[in-house]
VOBA-1610 file (N, C-alpha, C; in pm, whole numbers, padded with zeros to 5 digits, always signed):
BEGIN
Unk-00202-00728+01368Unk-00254-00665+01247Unk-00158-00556+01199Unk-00128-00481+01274Unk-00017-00333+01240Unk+00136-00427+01184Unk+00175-00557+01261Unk+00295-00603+01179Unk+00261-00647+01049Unk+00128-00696+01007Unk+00118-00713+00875Unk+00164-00630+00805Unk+00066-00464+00860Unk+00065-00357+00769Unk+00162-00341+00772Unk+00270-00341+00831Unk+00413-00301+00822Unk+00493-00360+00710Unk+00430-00524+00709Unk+00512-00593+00619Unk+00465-00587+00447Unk+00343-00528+00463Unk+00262-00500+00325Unk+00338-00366+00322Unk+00332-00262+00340Unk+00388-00129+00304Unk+00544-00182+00299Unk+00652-00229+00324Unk+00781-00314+00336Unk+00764-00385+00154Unk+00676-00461+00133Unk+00660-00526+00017Unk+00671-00457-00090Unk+00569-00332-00075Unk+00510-00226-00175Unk+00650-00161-00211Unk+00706-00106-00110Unk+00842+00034-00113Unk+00922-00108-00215Unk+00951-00223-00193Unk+01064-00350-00249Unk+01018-00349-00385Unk+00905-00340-00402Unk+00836-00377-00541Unk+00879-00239-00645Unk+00853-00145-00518Unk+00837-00003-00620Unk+01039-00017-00683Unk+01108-00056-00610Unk+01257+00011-00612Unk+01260-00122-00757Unk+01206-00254-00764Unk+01224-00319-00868Unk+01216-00223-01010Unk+01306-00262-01087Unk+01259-00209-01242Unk+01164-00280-01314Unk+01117-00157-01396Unk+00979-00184-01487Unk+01033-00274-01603Unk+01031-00437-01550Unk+01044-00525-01680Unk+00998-00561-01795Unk+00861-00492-01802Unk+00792-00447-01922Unk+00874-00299-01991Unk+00912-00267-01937Unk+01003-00110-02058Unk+00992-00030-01942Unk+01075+00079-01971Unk+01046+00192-01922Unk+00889+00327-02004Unk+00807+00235-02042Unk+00688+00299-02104Unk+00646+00353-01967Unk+00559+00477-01994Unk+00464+00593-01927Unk+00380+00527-01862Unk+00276+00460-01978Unk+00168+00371-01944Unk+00234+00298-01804Unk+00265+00203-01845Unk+00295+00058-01752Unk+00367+00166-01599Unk+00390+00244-01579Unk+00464+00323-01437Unk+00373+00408-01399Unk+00329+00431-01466Unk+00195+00513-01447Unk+00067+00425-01355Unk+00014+00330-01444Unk-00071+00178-01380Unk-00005+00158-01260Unk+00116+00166-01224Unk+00214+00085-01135Unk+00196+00207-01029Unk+00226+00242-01041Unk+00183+00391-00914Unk+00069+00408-00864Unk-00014+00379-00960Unk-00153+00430-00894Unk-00211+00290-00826Unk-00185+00157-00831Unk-00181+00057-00808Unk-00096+00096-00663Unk-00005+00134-00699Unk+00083+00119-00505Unk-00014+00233-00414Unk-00019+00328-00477Unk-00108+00485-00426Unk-00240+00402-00319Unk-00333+00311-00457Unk-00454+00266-00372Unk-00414+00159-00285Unk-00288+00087-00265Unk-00270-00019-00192Unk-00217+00069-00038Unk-00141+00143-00061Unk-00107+00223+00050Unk-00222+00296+00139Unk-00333+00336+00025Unk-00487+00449+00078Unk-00516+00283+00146Unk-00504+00201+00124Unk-00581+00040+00213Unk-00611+00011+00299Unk-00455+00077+00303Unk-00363+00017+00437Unk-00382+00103+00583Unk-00409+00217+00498Unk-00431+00367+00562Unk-00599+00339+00661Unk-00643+00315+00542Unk-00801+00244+00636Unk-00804+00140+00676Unk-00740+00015+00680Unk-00778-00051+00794Unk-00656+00005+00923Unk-00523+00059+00916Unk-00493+00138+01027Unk-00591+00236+01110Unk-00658+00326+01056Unk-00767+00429+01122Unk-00880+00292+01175Unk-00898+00210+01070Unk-00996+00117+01160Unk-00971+00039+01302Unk-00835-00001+01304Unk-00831-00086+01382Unk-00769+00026+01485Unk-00760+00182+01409Unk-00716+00311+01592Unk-00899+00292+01666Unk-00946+00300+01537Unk-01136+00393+01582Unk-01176+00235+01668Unk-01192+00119+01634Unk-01287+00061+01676Unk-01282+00046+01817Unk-01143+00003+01913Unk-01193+00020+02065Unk-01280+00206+02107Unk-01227+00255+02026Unk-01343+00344+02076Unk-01477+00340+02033Unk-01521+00229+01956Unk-01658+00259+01943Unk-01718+00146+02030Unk-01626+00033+02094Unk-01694-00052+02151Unk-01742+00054+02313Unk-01786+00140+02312Unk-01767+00175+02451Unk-01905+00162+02466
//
């Protein structure tokens, strides 16, 4: 599971360094950030999930 997340956060950073082929508009980099922001917060919770759950099997 953690090499996924590795390879999803790997994807995200590749995507971000691509240029904005729609323009350099505000809008469209703006959408595009906050789009990587919540994909990264994702990733962030199922990492804490998959630290917490052997401790809850106890």
């Amino acid at each position: 599971m953690f090499r996924l997340e590795l390879f999803r956060a790997g994807e995200i950073e590749r995507r971000l360094a691509v240029p904005d082929l729609a323009g350099a508009e505000y809008g469209s980099s703006c959408i595009r950030r906050s789009l990587v922001l919540r994909n990264l917060l994702i990733l962030l919770a199922l990492s804490a999930v998959e630290i917490v759950r052997p401790a809850l099997r106890v």
